[in-house]
C-alpha positions as CSV (number, residue, x, y, z in Angstrom):
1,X,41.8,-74.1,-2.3
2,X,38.4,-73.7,-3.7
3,X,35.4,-72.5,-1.8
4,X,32.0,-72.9,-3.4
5,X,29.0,-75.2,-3.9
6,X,29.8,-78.4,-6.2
7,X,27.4,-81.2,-7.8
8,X,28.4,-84.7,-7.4
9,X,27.2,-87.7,-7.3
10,X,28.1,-88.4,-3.6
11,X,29.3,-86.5,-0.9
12,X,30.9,-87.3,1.9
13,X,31.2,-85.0,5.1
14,X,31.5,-85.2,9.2
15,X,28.6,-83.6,11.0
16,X,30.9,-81.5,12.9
17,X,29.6,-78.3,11.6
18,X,32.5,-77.3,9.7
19,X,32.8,-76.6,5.7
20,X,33.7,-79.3,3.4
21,X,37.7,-78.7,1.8
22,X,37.9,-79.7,-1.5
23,X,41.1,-79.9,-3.9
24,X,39.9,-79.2,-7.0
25,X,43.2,-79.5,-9.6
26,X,41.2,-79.1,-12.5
27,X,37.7,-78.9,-13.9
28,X,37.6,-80.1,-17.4
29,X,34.2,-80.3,-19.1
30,X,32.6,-80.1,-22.5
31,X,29.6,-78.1,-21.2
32,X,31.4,-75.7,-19.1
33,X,30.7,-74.8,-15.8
34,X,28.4,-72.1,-13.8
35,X,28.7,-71.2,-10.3
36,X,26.1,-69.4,-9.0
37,X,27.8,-68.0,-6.0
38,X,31.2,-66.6,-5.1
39,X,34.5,-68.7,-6.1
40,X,38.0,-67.8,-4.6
41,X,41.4,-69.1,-6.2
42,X,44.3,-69.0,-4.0
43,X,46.6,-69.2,-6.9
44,X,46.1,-68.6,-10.9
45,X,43.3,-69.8,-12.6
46,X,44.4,-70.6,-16.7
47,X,42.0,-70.3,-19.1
48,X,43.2,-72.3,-22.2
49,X,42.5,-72.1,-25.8
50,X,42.6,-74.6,-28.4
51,X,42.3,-74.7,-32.6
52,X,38.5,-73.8,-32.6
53,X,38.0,-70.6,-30.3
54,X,41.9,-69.2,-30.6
55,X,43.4,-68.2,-27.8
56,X,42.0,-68.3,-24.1
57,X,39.2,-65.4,-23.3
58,X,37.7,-63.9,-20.2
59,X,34.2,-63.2,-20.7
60,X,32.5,-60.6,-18.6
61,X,29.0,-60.6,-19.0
62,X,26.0,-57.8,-17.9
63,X,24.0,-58.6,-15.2
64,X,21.6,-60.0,-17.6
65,X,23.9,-62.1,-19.5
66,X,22.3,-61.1,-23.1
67,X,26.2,-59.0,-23.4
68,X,29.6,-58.2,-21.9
69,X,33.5,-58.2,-23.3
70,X,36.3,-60.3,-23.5
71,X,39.9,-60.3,-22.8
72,X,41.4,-62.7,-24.6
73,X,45.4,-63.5,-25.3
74,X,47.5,-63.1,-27.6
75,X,48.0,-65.6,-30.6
76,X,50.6,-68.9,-30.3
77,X,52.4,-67.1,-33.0
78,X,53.6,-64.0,-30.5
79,X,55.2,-66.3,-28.7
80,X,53.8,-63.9,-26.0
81,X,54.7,-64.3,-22.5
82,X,54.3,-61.3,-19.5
83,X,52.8,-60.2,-16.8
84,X,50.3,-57.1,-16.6
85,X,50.3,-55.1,-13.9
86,X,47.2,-53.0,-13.1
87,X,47.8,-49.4,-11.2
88,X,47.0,-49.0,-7.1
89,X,44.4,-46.5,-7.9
90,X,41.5,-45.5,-10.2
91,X,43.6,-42.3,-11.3
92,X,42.1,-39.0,-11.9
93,X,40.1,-37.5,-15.0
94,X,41.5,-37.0,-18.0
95,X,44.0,-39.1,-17.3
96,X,45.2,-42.6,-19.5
97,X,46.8,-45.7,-18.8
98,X,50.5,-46.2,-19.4
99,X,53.5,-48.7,-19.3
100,X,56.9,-48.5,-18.1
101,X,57.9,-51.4,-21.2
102,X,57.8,-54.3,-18.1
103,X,54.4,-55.1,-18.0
104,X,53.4,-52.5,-15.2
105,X,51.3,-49.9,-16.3
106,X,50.0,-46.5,-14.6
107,X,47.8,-43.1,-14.8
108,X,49.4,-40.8,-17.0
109,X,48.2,-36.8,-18.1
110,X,49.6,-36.1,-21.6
111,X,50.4,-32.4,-22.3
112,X,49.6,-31.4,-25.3
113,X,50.0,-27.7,-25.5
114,X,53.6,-28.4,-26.9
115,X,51.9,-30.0,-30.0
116,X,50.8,-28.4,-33.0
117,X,47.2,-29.2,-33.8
118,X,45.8,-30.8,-36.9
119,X,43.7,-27.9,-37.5
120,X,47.0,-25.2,-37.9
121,X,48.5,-23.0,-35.4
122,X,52.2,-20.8,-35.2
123,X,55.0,-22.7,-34.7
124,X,57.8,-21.3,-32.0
125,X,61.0,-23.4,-33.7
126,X,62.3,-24.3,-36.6
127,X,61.3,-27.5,-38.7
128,X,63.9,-30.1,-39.9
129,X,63.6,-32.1,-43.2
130,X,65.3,-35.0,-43.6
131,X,65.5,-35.6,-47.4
132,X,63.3,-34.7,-50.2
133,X,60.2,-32.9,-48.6
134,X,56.8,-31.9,-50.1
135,X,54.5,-29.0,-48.6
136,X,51.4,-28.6,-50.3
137,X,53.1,-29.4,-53.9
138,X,56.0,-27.3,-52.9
139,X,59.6,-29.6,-52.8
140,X,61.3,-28.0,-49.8
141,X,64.6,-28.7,-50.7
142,X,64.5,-27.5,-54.4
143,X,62.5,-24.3,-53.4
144,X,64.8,-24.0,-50.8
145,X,68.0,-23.7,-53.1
146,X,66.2,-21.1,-55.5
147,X,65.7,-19.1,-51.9
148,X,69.2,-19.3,-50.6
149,X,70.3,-17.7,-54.1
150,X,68.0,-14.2,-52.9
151,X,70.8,-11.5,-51.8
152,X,70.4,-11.5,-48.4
153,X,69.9,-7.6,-47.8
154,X,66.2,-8.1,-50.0
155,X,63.5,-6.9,-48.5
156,X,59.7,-7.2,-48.8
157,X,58.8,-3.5,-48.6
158,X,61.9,-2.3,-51.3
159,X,60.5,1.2,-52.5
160,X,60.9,1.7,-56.2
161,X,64.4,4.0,-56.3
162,X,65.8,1.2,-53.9
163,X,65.1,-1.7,-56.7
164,X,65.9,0.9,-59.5
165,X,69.3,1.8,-57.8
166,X,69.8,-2.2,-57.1
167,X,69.6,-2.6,-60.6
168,X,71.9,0.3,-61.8
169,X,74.8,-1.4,-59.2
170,X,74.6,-4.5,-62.0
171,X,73.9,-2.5,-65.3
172,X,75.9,0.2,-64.1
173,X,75.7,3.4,-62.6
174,X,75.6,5.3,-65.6
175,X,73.5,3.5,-68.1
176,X,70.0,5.5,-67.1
177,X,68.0,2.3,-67.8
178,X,66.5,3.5,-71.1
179,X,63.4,2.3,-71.2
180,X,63.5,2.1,-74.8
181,X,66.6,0.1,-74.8
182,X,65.0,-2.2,-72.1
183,X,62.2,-3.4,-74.7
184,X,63.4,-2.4,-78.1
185,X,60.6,-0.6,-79.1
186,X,60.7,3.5,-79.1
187,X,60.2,6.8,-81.1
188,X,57.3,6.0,-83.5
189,X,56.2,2.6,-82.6
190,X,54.3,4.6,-79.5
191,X,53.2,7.7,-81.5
192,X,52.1,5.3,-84.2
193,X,50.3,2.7,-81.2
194,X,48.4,6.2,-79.8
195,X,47.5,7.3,-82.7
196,X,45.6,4.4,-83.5
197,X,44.3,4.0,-79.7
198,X,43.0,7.3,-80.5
199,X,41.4,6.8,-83.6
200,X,39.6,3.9,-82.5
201,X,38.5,6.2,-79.3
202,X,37.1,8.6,-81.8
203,X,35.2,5.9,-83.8
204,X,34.6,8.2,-87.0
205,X,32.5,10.2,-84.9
206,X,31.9,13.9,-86.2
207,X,34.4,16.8,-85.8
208,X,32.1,18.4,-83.6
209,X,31.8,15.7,-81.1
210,X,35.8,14.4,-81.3
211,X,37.3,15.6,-78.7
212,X,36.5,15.2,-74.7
213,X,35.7,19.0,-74.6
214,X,33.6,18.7,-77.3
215,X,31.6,15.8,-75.6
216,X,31.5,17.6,-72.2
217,X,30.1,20.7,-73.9
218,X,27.3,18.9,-75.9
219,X,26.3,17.4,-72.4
220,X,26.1,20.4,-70.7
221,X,29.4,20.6,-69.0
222,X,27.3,18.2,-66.4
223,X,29.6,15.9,-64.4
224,X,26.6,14.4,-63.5
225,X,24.4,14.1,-66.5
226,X,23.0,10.7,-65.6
227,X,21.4,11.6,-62.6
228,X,20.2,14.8,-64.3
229,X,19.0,12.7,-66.9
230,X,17.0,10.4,-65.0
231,X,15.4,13.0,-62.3
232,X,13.8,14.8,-65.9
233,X,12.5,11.6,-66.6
234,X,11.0,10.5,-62.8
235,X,8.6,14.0,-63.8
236,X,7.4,12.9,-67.3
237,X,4.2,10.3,-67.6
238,X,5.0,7.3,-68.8
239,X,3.4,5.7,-71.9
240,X,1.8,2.4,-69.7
241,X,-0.2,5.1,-67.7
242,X,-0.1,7.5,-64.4
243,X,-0.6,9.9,-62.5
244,X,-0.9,13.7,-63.4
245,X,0.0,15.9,-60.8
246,X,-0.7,19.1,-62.6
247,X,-3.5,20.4,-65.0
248,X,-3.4,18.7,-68.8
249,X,-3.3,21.2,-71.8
250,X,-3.4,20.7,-75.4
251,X,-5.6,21.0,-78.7
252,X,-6.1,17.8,-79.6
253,X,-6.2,14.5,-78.0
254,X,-6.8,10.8,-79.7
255,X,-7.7,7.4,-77.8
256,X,-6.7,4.3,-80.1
257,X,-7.9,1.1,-78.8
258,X,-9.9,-0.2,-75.9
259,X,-8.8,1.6,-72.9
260,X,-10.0,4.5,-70.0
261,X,-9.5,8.0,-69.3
262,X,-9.9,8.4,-65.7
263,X,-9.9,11.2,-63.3
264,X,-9.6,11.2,-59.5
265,X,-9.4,13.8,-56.8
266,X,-7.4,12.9,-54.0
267,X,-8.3,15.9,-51.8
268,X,-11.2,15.5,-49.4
269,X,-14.0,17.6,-49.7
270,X,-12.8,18.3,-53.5
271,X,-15.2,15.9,-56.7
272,X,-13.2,14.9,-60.0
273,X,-15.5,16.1,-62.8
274,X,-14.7,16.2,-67.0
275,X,-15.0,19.6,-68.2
276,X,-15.4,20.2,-72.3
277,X,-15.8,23.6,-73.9
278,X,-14.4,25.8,-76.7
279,X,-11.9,27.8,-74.8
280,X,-12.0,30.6,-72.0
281,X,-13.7,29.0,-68.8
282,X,-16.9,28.3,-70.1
283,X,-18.2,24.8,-70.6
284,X,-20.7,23.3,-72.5
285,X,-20.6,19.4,-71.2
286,X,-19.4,17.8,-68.1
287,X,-19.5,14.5,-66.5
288,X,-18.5,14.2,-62.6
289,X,-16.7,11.4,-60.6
290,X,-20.6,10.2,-58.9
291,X,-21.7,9.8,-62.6
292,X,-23.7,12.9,-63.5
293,X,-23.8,14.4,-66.8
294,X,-24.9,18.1,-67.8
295,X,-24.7,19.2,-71.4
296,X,-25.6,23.5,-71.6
297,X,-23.7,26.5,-71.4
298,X,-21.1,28.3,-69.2
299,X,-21.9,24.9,-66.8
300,X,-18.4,25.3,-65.1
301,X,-19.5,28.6,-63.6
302,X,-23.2,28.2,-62.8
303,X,-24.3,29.0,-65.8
304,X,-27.3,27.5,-67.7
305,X,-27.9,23.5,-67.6
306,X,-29.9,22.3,-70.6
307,X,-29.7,18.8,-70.2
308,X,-28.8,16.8,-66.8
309,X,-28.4,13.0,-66.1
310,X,-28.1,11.8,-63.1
311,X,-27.1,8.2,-61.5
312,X,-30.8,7.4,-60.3
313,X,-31.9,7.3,-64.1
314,X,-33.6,10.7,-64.3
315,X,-33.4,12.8,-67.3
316,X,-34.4,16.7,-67.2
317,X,-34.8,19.0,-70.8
318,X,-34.8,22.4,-70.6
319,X,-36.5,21.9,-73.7
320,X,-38.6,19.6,-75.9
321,X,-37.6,16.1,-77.0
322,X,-37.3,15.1,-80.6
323,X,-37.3,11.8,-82.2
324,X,-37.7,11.0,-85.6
325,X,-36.9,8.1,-88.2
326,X,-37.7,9.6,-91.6
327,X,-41.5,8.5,-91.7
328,X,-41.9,11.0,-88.6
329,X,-41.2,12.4,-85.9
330,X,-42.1,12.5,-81.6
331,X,-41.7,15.7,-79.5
332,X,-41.7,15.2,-75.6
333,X,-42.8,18.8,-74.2
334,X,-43.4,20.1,-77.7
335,X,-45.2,22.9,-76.0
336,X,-46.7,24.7,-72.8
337,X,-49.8,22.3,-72.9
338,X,-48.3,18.9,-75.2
339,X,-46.5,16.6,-72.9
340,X,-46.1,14.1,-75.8
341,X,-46.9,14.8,-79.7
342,X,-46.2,12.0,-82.7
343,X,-46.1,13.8,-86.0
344,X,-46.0,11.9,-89.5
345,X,-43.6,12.5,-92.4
346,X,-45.8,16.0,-93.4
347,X,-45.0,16.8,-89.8
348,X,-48.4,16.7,-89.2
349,X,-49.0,16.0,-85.1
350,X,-51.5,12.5,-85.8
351,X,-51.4,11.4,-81.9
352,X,-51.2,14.0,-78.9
353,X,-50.9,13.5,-75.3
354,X,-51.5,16.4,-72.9
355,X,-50.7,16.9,-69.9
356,X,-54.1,17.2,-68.3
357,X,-54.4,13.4,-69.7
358,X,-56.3,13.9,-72.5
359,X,-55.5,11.9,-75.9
360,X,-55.8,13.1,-79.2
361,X,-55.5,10.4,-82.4
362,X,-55.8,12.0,-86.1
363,X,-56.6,8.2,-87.1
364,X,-59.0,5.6,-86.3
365,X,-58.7,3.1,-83.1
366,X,-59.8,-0.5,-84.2
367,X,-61.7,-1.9,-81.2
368,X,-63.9,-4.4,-83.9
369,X,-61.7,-7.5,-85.3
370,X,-64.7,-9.3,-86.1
371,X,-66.8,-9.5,-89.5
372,X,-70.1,-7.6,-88.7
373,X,-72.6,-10.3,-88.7
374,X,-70.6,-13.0,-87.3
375,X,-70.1,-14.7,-83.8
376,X,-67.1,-12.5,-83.7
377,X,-68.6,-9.7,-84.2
378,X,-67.5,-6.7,-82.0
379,X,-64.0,-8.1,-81.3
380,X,-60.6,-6.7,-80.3
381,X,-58.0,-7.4,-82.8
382,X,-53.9,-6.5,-81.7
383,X,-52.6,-6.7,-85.2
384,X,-49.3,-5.0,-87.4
385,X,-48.9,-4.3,-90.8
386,X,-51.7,-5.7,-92.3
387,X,-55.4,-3.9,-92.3
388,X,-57.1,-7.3,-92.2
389,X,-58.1,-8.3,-88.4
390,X,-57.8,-12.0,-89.4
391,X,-54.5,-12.3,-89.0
392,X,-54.1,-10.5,-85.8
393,X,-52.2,-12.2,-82.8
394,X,-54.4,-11.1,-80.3
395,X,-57.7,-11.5,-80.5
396,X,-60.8,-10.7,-77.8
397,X,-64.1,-11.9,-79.0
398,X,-67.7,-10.5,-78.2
399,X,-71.1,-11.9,-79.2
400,X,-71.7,-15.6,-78.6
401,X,-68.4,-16.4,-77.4
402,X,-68.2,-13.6,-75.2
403,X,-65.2,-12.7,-73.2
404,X,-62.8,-15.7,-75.1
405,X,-59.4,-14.5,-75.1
406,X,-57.0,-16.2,-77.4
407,X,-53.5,-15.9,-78.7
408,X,-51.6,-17.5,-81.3
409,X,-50.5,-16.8,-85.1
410,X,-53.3,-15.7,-86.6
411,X,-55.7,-15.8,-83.6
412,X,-58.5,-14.9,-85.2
413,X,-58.7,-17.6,-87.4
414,X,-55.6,-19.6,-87.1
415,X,-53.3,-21.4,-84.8
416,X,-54.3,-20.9,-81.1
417,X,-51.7,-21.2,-78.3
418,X,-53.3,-19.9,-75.7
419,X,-57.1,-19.6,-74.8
420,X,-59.1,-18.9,-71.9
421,X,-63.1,-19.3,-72.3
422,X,-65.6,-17.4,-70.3
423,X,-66.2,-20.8,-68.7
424,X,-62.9,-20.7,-66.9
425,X,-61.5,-23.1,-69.1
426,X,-57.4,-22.7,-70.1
427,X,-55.8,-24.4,-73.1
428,X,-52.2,-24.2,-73.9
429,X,-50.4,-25.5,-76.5
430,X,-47.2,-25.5,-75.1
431,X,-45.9,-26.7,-71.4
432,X,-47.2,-23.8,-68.4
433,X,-44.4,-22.9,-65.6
434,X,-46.0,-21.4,-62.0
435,X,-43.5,-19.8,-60.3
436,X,-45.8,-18.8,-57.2
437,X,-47.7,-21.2,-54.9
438,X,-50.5,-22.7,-57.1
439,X,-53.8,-24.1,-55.3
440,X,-56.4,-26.3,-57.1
441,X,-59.9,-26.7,-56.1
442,X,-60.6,-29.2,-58.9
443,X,-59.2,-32.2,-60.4
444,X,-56.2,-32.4,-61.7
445,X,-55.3,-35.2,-64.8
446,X,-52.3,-35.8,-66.7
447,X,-52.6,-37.7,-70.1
448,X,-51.3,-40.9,-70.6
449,X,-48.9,-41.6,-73.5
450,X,-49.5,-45.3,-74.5
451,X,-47.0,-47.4,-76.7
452,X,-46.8,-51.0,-77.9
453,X,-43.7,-52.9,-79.3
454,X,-40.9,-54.7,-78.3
455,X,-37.2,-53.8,-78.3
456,X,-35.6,-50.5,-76.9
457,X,-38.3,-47.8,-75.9
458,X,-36.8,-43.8,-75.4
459,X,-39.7,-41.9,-73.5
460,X,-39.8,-38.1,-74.0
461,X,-40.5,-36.9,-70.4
462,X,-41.4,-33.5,-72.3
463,X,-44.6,-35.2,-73.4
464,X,-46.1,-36.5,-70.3
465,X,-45.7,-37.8,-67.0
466,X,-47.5,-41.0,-67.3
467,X,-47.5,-43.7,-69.7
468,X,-48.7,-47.3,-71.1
469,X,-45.9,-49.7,-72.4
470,X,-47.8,-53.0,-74.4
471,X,-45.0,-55.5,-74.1
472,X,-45.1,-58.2,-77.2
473,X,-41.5,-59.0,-76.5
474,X,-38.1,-58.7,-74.9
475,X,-37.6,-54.9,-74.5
476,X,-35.6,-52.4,-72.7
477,X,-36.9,-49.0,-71.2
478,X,-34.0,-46.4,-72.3
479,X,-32.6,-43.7,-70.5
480,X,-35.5,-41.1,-71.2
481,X,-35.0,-37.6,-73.1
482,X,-35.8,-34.1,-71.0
483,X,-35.1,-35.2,-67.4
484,X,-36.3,-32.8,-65.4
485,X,-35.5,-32.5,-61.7
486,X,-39.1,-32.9,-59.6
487,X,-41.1,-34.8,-62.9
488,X,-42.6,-37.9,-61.5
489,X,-45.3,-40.4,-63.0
490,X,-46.1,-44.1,-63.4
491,X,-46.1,-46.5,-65.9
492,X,-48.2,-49.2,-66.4
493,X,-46.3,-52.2,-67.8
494,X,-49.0,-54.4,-69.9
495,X,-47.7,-58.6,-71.2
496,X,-49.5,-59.2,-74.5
497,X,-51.9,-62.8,-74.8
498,X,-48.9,-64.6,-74.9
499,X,-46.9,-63.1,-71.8
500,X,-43.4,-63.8,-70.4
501,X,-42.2,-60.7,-72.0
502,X,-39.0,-59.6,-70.1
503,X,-38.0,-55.6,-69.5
504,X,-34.3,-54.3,-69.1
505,X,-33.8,-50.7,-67.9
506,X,-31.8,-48.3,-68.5
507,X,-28.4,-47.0,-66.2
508,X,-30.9,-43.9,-65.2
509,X,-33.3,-46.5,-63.5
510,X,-32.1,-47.0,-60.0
511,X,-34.4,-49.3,-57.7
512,X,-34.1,-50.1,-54.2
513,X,-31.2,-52.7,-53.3
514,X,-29.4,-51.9,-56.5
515,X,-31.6,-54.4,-58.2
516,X,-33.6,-53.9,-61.1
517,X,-37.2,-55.9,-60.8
518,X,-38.5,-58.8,-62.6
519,X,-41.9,-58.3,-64.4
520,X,-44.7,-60.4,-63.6
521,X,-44.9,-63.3,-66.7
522,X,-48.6,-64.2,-66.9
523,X,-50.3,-63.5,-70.0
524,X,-52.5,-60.2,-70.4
525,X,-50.5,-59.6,-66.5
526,X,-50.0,-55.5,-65.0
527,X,-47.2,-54.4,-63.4
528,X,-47.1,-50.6,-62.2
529,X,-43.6,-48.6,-62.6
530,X,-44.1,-45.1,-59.9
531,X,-41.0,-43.1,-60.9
532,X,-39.6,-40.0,-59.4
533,X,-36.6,-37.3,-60.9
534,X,-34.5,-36.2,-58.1
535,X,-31.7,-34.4,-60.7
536,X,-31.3,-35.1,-64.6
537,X,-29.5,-38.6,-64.8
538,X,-31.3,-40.1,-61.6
539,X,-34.5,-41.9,-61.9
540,X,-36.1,-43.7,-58.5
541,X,-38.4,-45.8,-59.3
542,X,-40.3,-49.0,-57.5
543,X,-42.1,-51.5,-59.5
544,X,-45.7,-52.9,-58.3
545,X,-46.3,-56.3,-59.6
546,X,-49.2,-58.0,-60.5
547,X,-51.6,-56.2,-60.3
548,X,-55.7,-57.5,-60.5
C-alpha cells in the first residue's frame, strides 16, 4: 500500500473523512515521477535498468538538488544476485564496515600493531620465501646458499690472531704464513720499491736539506713553524697600506706614483704633525694634522719659527720677501722702514712703498694719453708694452669731451666696446647682464630686426627681441638660434601688395589649443606674433590678426 498525494485525471472518494487507499502496482513513465511529500512501501520497491543508463541506480540528492550519489547495481554480466544487510548501529570511531561472506555486514576495528609498516620497522619473526626472491637487487635464495657455506663458529668481531690461527688450521700449523710466500714478491723487490719511494721523497734536493732532521733543523726545530710564520707576518705593514703602531726610521724614503702619506693621532688631547730635520731632535720644517706649516730652526723644541702658514691664509716672515724674474726683483719688508721695494735688473729699488703710506717711483707716471693740443688733451691712458697712448685700452678723456670713459682695443682711437659720456649716455657693443634689481626712470626701446623674403626664416634671438618679417610668399618661421629662458618680443607679420602669403612654424612654436594660427590674407594685411621663452626649446606665442 502506497500513501501519498497522486495527479489524476479524476478522483473518486466517499466524504466520510477517511484517506483514499490506492493500489498502485506499478508506475511506469517516460518523465519520471516526483513526490513532494513522504512515500511508504510496504514491500520492495525495484528500480530497473535497461540498455541506455546500465543497471538500476538510487539517486540521493542534497537538499538543493544541484548534487547527491548513487547506488547503483551490479552489471547483467555478474549474474549478481544477494541481499545486503546493513549493521543495528552506527558503530564507534575508527571503526569500518565488514561482511561475514552472506551479505550481512558489521563494525569492525582492525589492529594493526601486528603489521609491519610501509615506512620500515623490526621484525619479531622470521620471514618465508617461497621461490626465487629479490630484496633490493639481492636474490635471497642464491645469497642465501653462498651464506649457508660460512663455518658456523664465524664471528663478526674475530680479532686478528683468531683469523690468523683459522687460517694456519687449513695451511697448517707450521707453515708461519710467510708473507713473502703469500704474494711472491720479497728480498729486493721492497728495498728496491723504498729506495725509489725515497728518492722521489728527496726530489734531488740538496744534501744539506735531505734528510727529515736536516729539514726540521733549517726550520728551527719548530713543530709549529706555520703559526710562527704567520704571527711574524700579522706585525709587518703590508705593501696595500696600514697602520704603524710604532715610530718610522730610515734614511731615505721614495713615493712613486700618485698616492698619500698620512699621519693620524689616535690619542685624545695628542695632534699628528710631520717633522723634517737633519738628525738629533731639531727640526727645520713641519706641517701639523689642522694644516699649519712652519719652516725655521730647532721648531720641534720651541725653537725659532722663520716662516708660519696657517689654515686662515696668513703668512708671517721673520724676514723680507724676495721675488725676482731675471729683469728684477721685489722685497716685501726689505727694511725697518720699506714695507714693499721693486728693484730692476741693476738692483736698483725703481718703486718703494713705505709703511707710513708714502710711494716712491724712480720713473714717470703717465696721467696724459692725449696729443697736447687736441680734444683729448689731458687724458688717462691704461696701456702695455707700447709708449704710444693710442693704442691704450683704457682711455679717460679731458678737454671738450670731458669725463668720457671708454674701453675697447685701441680706445683711444680705435674700436670702442664700452663708453659712457658725461651725458649719462652707455653704449655697448656687446649684450649687458644685471644681476641685481635694475630700475629705469626712462624709456626703454629695443631695436627691431626687419627681414623680407619667402621660404624658411632662422631668427637669431641673440640679435634682438623684436622683429619685422615682409612675407612675398609661402614661408616657414624656423626654430630660432640662442633660446634663452625669460627672452620675449613680438613680431610683426607684414603680406606684400599681392597677399595670401601663408606661414608654417616651427616644432618650438606652441600656441594655445595645440593649433598653429592662420595669417590674415589681405594684401599689404598686419598680423602681430607676442612670443615668450619659458626654457630653450619652448616658445609661447599668440598671434593678433589683422591689425588696422
Amino acid at each position: 500500500m502506497a500513501y501519498g498525494k497522486i495527479k489524476a485525471d479524476t478522483l473518486v472518494f466517499d466524504n466520510s473523512g477517511s484517506d483514499v487507499d490506492l493500489v498502485v502496482s506499478e508506475i511506469v513513465t517516460a518523465a519520471g515521477v516526483t513526490f513532494t511529500g513522504n512515500v511508504n512501501f510496504d514491500d520492495q520497491v525495484i528500480v530497473k535498468g535497461d540498455s541506455t543508463n546500465g543497471s538500476g541506480a538510487l539517486t540521493l540528492n542534497c537538499e538543493n538538488n544541484t548534487h547527491g550519489i548513487k547506488i547503483k547495481g551490479p552489471p547483467h554480466s555478474a549474474g549478481a544476485n544477494y541481499t545486503l544487510t546493513l549493521p543495528n548501529n552506527t558503530g564507534t570511531n575508527g571503526q569500518v564496515l565488514i561482511t561475514n561472506g552472506s551479505g550481512v555486514s558489521s563494525w569492525s576495528t582492525i589492529d594493526l600493531s601486528s603489521k609491519l609498516s610501509l615506512a620500515g620497522g623490526q621484525m619479531t619473526g622470521n620471514i618465508t620465501f617461497s621461490g626465487s626472491q629479490t630484496v633490493d637487487g639481492r636474490n635471497l635464495s642464491v645469497d642465501g646458499t653462498k651464506l649457508d657455506g660460512i663455518e658456523t663458529a664465524a664471528t663478526a668481531d674475530q680479532t686478528a690472531a683468531e683469523i690468523l690461527t683459522a687460517i694456519k688450521t687449513v695451511d697448517g700449523a707450521s707453515s708461519g704464513l710467510d708473507a713473502d710466500l703469500l704474494d711472491g714478491q720479497h728480498g729486493a723487490y721492497y728495498t728496491g720499491y723504498v729506495d725509489t719511494a725515497i728518492a722521489n721523497l728527496i726530489d734531488s734536493a740538496p744534501a744539506t736539506l735531505d734528510t727529515l732532521n736536516e729539514l726540521a733543523a733549517a726550520l728551527g726545530d719548530d713543530p709549529n713553524f706555520a703559526t710562527t710564520v704567520t704571527n711574524s707576518i700579522a706585525t709587518k705593514l703590508p705593501l696595500a697600506g696600514g697602520t704603524l703602531t710604532g715610530g718610522l726610521t730610515g734614511t731615505t724614503g721614495t713615493f712613486v706614483g700618485v698616492g698619500e702619506l698620512v699621519l693620524s693621532q689616535s690619542t685624545v688631547g695628542q695632534s699628528a704633525t710631520l717633522f723634517l730635520g737633519k738628525g738629533g731632535p731639531s727640526k727645520v720644517f713641519s706641517v701639523d694634522e689642522s694644516g699649519n706649516l712652519k719652516i725655521g730652526s730647532n721648531i720641534d723644541s720651541a725653537g725659532t719659527t722663520n716662516i708660519s702658514l696657517n689654515t686662515t691664509g696668513s703668512a708671517t716672515f721673520a724676514g723680507s720677501v724676495k721675488s725676482t724674474n731675471g729683469t728684477g726683483s721685489a722685497f716685501l719688508g726689505a727694511t725697518s722702514g720699506t714695507g714693499l721695494a721693486i728693484n730692476n735688473s741693476s738692483n736698483a729699488t725703481v718703486v718703494e712703498l713705505n709703511y707710513d703710506g708714502n710711494a716712491t717711483f724712480a720713473g714717470n707716471i703717465d696721467i696724459d694719453g692725449g696729443t697736447s693740443g687736441t680734444s683729448n688733451a689731458a687724458g688717462v691712458s691704461i696701456y702695455k708694452n707700447n709708449s704710444n697712448a693710442s693704442y691704450a685700452p683704457l682711455y679717460i678723456s679731458q678737454g671738450n669731451t670731458s669725463g668720457n670713459l671708454i674701453t675697447g682695443h685701441n680706445a683711444y682711437s680705435g674700436a670702442v666696446t664700452f663708453a659712457v659720456g658725461v651725458n649719462g649716455n652707455a653704449t655697448f657693443a656687446g649684450s649687458m647682464t644685471v644681476t641685481g634689481t635694475g630700475q629705469y626712470t626712462g624709456a626703454q626701446r629695443g631695436g627691431i630686426t626687419t627681414t623680407a623674403g619667402f621660404g624658411g626664416f632662422t631668427f637669431n634671438f641673440n640679435a634682438s627681441n623684436n622683429y619685422q618679417l615682409n612675407l612675398v610668399g609661402a614661408s616657414t618661421l624656423n626654430n630660432p638660434t640662442n633660446q634663452v629662458a625669460g627672452q620675449h618680443g613680438v613680431i610683426l607679420v607684414t603680406q606684400d601688395g599681392t597677399g595670401g602669403r601663408t606661414l608654417a612654424f616651427g616644432t618650438n612654436w606652441k600656441f594655445p589649443g595645440g593649433t598653429a594660427p592662420t595669417l590674415s590674407t589681405a594684401a599689404n594685411s598686419q598680423d602681430l606674433l607676442a612670443y615668450y621663452v619659458p626654457a630653450s626649446g619652448t616658445i609661447l606665442a599668440q598671434l593678433i590678426t589683422d591689425l588696422k
